[in-house]
C-alpha positions in Angstrom: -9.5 14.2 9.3 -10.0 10.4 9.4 -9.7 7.9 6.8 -13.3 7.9 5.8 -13.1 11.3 4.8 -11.6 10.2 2.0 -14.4 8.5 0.5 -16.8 11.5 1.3 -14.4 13.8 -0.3 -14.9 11.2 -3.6 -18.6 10.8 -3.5 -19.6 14.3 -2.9 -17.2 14.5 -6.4 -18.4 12.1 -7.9 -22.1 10.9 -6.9 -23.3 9.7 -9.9 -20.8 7.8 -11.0 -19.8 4.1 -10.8 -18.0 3.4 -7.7 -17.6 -0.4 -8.0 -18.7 -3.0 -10.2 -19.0 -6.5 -9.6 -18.0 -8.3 -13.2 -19.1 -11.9 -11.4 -22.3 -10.8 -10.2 -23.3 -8.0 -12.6 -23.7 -5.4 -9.5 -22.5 -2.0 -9.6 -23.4 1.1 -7.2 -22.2 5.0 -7.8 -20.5 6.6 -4.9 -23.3 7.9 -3.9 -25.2 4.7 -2.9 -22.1 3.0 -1.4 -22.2 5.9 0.6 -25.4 5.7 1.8 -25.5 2.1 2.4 -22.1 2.2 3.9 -23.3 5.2 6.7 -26.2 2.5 7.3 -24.4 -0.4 8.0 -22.3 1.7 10.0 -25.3 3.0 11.8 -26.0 -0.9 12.1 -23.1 -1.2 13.8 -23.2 0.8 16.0 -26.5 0.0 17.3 -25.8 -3.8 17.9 -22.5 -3.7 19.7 -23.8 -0.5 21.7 -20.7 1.3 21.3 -19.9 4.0 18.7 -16.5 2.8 17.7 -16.7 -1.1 17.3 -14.0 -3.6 16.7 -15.2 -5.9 13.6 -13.4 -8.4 12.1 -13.3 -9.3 8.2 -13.6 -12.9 7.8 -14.3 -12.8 3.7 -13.6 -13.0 0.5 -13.6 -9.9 -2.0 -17.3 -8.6 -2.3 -19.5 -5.8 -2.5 -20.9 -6.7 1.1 -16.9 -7.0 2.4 -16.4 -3.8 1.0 -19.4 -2.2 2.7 -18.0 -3.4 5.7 -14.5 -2.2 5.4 -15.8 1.5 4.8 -18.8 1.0 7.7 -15.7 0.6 10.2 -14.3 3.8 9.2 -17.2 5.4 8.6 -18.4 4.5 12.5 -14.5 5.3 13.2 -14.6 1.8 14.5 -11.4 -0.7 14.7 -10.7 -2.9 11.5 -9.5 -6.4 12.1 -8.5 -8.5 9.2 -8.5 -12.0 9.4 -6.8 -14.4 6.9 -9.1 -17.6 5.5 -6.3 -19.3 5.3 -5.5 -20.2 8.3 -6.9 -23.1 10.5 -9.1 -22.7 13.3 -7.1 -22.2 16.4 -4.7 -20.0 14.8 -7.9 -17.6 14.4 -9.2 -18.1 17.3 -5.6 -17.1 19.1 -6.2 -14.0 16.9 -9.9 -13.1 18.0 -8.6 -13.8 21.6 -5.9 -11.2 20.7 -8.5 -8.2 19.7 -11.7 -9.4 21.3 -13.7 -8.0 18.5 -17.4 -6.6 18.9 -18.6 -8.4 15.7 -17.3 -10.4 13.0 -18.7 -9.5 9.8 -18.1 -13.0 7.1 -18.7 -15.4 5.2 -20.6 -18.5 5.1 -17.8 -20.5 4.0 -15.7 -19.6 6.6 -18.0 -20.1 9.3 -16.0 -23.4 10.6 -13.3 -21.2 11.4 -15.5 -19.2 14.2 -15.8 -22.0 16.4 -14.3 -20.2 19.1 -16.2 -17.3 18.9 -19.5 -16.5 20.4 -20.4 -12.8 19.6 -22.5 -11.3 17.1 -22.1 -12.5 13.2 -23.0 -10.7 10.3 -23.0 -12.9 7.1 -22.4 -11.1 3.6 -24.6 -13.4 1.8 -28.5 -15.0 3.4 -28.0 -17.3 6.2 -30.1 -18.8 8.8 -27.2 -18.0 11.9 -26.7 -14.5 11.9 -28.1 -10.9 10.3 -26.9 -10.1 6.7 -25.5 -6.9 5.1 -28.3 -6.6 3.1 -30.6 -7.1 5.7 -29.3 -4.2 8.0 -28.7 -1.9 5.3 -32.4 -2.0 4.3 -33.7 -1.9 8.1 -31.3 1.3 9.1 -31.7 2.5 5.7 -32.6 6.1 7.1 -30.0 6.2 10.0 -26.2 7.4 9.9 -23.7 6.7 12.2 -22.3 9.1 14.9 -19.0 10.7 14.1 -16.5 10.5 17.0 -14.3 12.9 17.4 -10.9 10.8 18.0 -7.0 11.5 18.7 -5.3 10.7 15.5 -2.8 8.6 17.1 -5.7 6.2 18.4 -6.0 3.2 16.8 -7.8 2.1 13.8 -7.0 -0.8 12.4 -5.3 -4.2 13.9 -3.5 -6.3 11.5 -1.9 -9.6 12.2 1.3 -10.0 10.7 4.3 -12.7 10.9 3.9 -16.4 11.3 1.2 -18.6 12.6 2.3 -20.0 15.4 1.9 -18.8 19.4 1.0 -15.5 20.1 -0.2 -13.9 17.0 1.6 -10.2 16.2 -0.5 -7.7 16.1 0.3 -4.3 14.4 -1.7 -1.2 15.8 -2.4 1.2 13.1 -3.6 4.9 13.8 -5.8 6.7 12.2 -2.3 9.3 11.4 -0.8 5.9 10.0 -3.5 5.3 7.8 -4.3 8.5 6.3 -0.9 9.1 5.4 -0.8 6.3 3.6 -3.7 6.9 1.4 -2.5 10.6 0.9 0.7 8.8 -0.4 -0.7 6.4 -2.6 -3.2 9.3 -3.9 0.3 11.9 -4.7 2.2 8.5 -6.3 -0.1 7.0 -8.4 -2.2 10.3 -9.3 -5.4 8.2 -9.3 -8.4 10.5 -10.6 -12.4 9.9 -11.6 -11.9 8.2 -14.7 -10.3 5.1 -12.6 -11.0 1.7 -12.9 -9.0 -0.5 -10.3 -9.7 -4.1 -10.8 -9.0 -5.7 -7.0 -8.4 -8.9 -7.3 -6.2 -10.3 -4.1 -8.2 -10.0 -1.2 -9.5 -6.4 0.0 -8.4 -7.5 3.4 -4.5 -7.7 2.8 -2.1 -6.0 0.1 -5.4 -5.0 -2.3 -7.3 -3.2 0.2 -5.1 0.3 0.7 -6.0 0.6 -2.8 -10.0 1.4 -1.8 -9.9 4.4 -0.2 -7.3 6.2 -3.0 -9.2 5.0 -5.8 -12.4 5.8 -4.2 -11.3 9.4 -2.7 -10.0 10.2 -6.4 -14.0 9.7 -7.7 -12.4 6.4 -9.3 -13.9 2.8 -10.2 -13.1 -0.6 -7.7 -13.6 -3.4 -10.0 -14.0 -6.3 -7.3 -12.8 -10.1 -7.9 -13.3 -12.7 -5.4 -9.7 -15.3 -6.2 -9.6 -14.8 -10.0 -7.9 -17.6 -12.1 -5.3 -15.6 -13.7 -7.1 -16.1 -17.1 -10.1 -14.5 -15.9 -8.6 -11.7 -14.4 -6.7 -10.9 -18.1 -10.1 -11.7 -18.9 -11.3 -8.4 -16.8 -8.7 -6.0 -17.4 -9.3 -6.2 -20.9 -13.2 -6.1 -20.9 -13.5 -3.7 -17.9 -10.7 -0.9 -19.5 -8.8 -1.3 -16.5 -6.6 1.5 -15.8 -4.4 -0.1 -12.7 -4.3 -3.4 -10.2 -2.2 -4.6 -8.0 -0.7 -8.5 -7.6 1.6 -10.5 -5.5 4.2 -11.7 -7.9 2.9 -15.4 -7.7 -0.1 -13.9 -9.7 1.8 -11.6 -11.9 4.1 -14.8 -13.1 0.0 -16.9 -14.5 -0.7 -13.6 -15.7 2.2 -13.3 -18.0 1.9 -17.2 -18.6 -1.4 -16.0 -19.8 -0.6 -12.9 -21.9 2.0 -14.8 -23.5 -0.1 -17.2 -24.9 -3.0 -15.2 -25.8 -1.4 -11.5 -26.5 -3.7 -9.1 -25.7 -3.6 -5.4 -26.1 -4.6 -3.0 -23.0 -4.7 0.5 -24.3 -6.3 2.0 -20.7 -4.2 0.1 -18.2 -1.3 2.3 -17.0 -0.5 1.3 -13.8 0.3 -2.8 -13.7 1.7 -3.1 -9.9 3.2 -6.0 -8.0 4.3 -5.6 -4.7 4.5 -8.0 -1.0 7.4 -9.9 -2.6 10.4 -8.6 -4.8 10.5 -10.0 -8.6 13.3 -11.4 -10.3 14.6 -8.7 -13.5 13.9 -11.8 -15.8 10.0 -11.4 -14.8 9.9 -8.0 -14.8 11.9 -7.6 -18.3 9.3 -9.9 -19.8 6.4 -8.1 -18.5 7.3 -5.1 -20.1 7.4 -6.2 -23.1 4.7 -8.5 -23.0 2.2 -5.8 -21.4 4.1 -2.5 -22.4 5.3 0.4 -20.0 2.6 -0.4 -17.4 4.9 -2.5 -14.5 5.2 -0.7 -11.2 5.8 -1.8 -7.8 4.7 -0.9 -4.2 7.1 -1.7 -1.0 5.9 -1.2 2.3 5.6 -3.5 5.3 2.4 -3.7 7.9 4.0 -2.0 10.1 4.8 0.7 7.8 2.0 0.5 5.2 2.3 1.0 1.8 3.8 3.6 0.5 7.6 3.4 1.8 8.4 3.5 -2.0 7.0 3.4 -5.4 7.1 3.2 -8.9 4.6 3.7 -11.7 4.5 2.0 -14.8 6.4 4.5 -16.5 9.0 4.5 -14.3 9.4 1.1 -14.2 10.1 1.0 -17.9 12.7 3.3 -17.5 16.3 1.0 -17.7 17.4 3.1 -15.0 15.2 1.7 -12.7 15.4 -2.0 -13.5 14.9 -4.1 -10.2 14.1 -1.0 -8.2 11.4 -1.2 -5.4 10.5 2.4 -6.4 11.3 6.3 -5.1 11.0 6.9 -1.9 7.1 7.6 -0.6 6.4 11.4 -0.8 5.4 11.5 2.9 7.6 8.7 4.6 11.3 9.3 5.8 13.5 5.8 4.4 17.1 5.6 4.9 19.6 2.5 6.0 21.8 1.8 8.9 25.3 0.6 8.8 26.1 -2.7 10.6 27.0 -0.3 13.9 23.1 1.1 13.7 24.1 4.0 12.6 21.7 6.3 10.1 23.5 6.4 6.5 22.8 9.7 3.9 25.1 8.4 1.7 24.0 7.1 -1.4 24.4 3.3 -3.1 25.4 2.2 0.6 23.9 -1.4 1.7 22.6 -1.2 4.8 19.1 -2.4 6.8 16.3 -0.7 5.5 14.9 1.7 8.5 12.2 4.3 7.8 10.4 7.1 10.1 7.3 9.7 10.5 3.6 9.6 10.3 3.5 6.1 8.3 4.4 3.7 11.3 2.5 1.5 13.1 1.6 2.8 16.8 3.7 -1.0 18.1 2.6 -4.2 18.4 -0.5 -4.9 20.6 0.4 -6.0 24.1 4.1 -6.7 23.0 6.2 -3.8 24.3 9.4 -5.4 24.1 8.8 -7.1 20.7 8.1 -3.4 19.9 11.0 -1.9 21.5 12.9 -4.6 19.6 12.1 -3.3 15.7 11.1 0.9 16.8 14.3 2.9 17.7 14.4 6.4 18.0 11.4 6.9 16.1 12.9 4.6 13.5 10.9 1.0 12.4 13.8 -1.6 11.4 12.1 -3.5 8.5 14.5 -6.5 8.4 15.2 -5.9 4.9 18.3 -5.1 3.2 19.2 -2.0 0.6 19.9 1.0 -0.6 18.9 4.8 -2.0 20.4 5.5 -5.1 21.1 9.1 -5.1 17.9 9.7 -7.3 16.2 8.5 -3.6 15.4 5.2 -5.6 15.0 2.1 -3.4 16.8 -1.5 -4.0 16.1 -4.2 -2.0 18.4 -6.7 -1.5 17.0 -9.5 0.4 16.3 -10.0 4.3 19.1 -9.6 6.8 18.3 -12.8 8.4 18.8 -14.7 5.1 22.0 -13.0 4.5 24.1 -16.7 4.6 27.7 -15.8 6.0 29.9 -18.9 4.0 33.6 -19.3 5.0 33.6 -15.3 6.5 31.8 -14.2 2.6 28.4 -12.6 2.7 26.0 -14.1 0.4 22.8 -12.6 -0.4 20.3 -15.0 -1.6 18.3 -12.2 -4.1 21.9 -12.3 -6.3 21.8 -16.1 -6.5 18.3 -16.3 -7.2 18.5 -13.4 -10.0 21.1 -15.8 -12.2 19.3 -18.7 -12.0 16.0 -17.2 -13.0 18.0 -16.7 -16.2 18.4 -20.0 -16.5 15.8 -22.0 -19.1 14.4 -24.8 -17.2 13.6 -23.0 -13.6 10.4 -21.2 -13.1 11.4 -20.2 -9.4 14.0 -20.6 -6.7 15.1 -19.9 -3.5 18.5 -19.1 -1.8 19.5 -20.3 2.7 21.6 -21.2 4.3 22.2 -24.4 6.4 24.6 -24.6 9.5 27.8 -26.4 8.3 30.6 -27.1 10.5 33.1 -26.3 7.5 31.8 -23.2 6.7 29.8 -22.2 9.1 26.7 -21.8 6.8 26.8 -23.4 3.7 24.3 -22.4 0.3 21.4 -24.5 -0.3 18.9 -23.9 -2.8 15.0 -25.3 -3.9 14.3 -25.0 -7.5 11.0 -25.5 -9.1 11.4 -26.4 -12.8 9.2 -25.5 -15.4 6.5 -27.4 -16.5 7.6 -30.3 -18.7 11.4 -29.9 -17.6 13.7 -32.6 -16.3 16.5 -30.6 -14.4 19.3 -32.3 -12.7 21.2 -31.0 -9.5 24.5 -31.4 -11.3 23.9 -29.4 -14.1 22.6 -26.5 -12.1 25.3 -26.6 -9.7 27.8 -25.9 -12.9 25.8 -23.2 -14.1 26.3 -21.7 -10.8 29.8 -22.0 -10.6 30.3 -20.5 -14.5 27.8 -17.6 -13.4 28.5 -16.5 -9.9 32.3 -18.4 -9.0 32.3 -21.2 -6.4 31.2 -19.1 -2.9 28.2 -18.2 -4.0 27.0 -21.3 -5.6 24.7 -23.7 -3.9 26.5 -26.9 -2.1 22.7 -28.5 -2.5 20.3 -28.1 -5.1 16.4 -29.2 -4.3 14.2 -30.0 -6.9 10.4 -29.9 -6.0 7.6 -30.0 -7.5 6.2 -26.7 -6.4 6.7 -23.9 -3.4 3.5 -24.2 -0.9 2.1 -20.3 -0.9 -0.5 -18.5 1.0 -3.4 -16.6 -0.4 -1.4 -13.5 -0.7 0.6 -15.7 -2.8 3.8 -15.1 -0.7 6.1 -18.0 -0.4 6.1 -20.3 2.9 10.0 -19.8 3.0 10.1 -21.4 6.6 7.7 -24.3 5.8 10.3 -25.4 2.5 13.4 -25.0 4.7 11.7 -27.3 7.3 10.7 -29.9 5.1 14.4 -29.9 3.3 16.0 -30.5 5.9 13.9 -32.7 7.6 14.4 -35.0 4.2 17.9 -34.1 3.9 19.6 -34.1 7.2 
C-alpha cells in the first residue's frame, strides 16, 4: 500500500461529494474530480521529467493547484520536497542542491527565490515562464500515471528540518513512515465523510498530514492561503468546520478574536494546536472560550505526527491539563534516564525517545548526524518528559535548554508557565547565559501585552514570590515582540543572539 491509496480508498467512497472548497476563490471539486485531475497531473509529470517517480518540490502557498500537486507526487509515487517561502534565496538554493529535484511546482510570487535553479517550473496560477496546473491537467486530461511497484522503506518524501544555516538537514521519509502516520491520525481523530477540515497553515509543513486522513475518511479540506486570524474564525463558523489544526502563535489571535466577538461553533470538535507546547493559561482559556474542542498533536519530522495525541474531549478532561496527548496507537514512545537507559516506569523525567514504523529512514547524506539522534532503533527527539501511567505524554521543555544554575536544574517550560499567569505578559521565554558564578545563570524575554508598561523589577519579585530565588530570572528582557516563522514557531536562537549581543 502507498500513501495515495488513501485518497482512492476515500474517493471511490465518496465520489460525489465535496472534497475541498476554496472559501477565497469560490472553487470546490468532489473527490472524484480531484482524483481525476490529480492522476493527470501526475500523468503530466511523469511525462516531462521522463521518469516515473519524480522528485518535485512545493514552492507555494495553500491552493487548490498546491494541493493537486501534493497528491500527483504520491499518486506518480514520486519524491515530495517541501520548500519553506520564508526563507531567502541561497538558503533554498543550498536545499534544491540538497535533493536535485526533477521539477519545482510554485508560485509566481516566489519565483525570486528559484534563481538558482534551472529545471522545469510549473506555476499554480497563468504565467508567461513555465506550464500551469491547469494547463497540463486539461492537455493529459485522458492519461493516468503508471503505478510503480516500490519497497516500502524507499523514500517518499524529503523534508528540511532545523536551522537555516550551512548544510540544510534533510529528513528521508518512507513510504512505511508515512502511511503509518496517516493510519494513526485516521484511528486518533476518527475523521469520517461528514468532515470539514479547514487548512489554514501551509499544506506544505504541520497542516499538510492532515490531507490524506481527511480525504481517505471521504471528508472535506477547506483550504486557506495565510488567514488573518479573524478570517479564519470567520471560516470555521460559516464553513461548519468540524476540526483544524494551528501553531500556538495562531491559536493565541484566534482566541484574541473569539474573545472579543464570542462566537458559537456547534460542528467543530476537534480544535488542535500542535509544533510548539502552550502554556495551561492559553489552553484553560480556550476551553472555555471555544468549549471542549482543544486538542493537541506532538510529533517531530523525523517522527511525524502522530507520536501522541489528544482530542478535544480529552483535552477538556482536568486530568489531562498540559498533556501533549496519549501515546500514538501505532508508534512505540518511552524516555531514557540520564545513563541512556529505556525507562517503563511511569511519571519518570527522562529524554523523550520513540521507535517502529513512524521514523524517518536518517537524514540525507548525513550518516553520522544520523547515527547521532537513531540508537537501536530508537529516534532521540531532544525533548524532555514523561508517560503518565495512563500512557499520557508531558513535555517538559528541550534538553539543551535545561539551564544547570549553581548544580539546580531549571527547566525553562516551569518558569514560563508562572509568568504566563501573570497580567501584563502575553509571552515569554526561559535560557540560560554562561555565568562564571553559577555556571549558567536565568535570563528571560518577555513580550508585554498590548498597552502594558512592565518593568524588570517588578517581574523579577513576582518570580522570586512564585517560584523561590533559583529559578527566577537574574535578567528580565522586555521587547516589543518575538520574530516567528510562517509556521509561527518562535526564532529562539535569533532572540538569544540579539540579547546578548545588546547585553553583553
Amino acid at each position: 500500500m502507498q500513501p495515495f491509496d488513501f485518497f482512492l480508498r476515500g474517493a471511490r467512497l465518496s465520489p460525489q461529494r465535496c472534497a475541498v472548497t476554496e472559501p477565497g476563490s469560490g472553487r470546490s471539486l468532489t473527490h472524484g474530480e480531484l482524483l481525476a485531475q490529480s492522476c493527470a497531473l501526475a500523468a503530466a509529470f511523469q511525462d516531462l521529467t521522463g521518469k516515473r517517480r519524480p522528485v518535485v518540490a512545493i514552492l507555494a502557498g495553500n491552493s487548490i493547484e498546491m494541493l493537486m500537486g501534493i497528491l500527483a507526487t504520491y499518486a506518480s509515487a514520486g519524491v515530495l520536497v517541501p520548500l519553506t517561502p520564508t526563507l531567502v534565496e541561497k538558503d533554498i538554493a543550498r536545499q534544491l542542491a540538497c535533493v536535485r529535484p526533477d521539477l519545482v511546482l510554485c508560485d509566481p510570487a516566489y519565483e525570486g527565490l528559484l534563481v538558482s535553479y534551472q529545471g522545469l517550473r510549473i506555476s499554480t496560477v497563468a504565467s508567461d515562464q513555465a506550464e500551469t496546473v491547469a494547463g497540463l491537467v486539461g492537455r493529459y486530461a485522458a492519461a493516468v500515471p503508471v503505478r510503480s511497484h516500490v519497497d516500502l522503506a524507499e523514500t517518499v518524501a524529503i523534508k528540511f528540518t532545523g536551522g537555516s544555516s550551512g548544510a540544510p538537514k534533510a529528513v528521508l521519509q518512507s513510504f512505511r513512515c508515512i502511511n503509518t502516520m496517516v493510519a494513526s491520525l485516521m484511528m486518533v481523530y476518527g475523521f469520517d465523510r461528514d468532515e470539514r477540515f479547514v487548512v489554514a497553515p501551509p499544506m506544505t509543513h504541520g497542516a499538510g498530514t492532515f490531507v490524506l486522513p481527511v480525504l481517505g475518511a471521504g471528508g472535506c479540506l477547506v483550504v486557506m492561503n495565510k488567514p488573518a486570524a479573524g478570517d479564519l474564525h470567520g471560516v470555521l463558523q460559516a464553513q461548519r468546520a468540524t476540526s483544524t489544526w494551528v501553531p500556538p502563535t495562531l491559536l493565541y489571535k484566534l482566541l484574541e478574536v473569539q474573545k472579543a466577538d464570542r462566537t458559537e461553533f456547534p460542528f467543530l470538535k476537534n480544535l488542535l494546536y500542535g509544533g510548539a507546547p502552550c502554556t495551561v493559561n492559553v489552553i484553560q482559556e480556550s476551553i472555555a472560550q471555544f468549549g471542549p474542542v482543544l486538542g493537541a498533536t506532538y510529533g517531530l519530522t523525523e517522527a511525524p505526527v502522530i507520536m501522541a495525541g489528544l482530542t478535544g474531549a480529552e483535552g477538556a478532561m482536568p486530568e489531562n491539563l498540559g498533556s501533549a496527548g496519549r501515546i500514538g496507537p501505532l508508534a512505540c514512545v518511552a524516555v531514557v534516564d540520564a545513563q541512556g537507559r529505556i525507562s517503563r516506569k511511569p511519571n519518570e523525567l527522562g529524554e523523550i525517545v520513540v521507535s517502529g514504523d513512524l521514523l524517518m529512514s536518517g537524514y540525507l547524506n548525513m550518516p553520522e548526524q544520523t547515527r547521532a539522534v537513531l540508537k537501536d532503533g530508537w529516534f532521540h527527539t531532544g525533548d524532555l518528559g514523561y508517560v503518565d501511567e495512563r500512557g499520557f505524554l508531558f513535555i517538559k521543555g528541550r534538553s539543551k535548554d535545561v539551564v544547570i544554575t549553581g548544580g539546580f536544574n531549571v527547566y525553562p517550560s516551569d518558569v514560563e508557565e508562572v509568568y504566563a499567569q501573570h497580567e501584563h505578559v502575553a509571552e515569554c521565554m526561559v535560557f540560560g547565559v554562561a555565568d562564571e558564578l553559577w555556571g549558567e545563570r536565568v535570563e528571560m524575554a518577555v513580550v508585554p501585552i498590548s498597552g502594558a508598561h512592565v518593568q524588570a523589577a517588578e517581574l523579577i519579585a513576582f518570580g522570586k514570590q512564585h517560584l523561590g530565588s533559583v529559578r527566577t530570572p537574574k535578567a528580565i528582557h522586555v521587547m516589543d515582540h518575538f520574530p516567528k516563522n510562517e509556521l509561527g514557531k518562535v526564532n529562539k536562537r535569533l532572540i538569544v543572539d540579539t540579547l546578548l549581543g545588546k547585553h553583553p
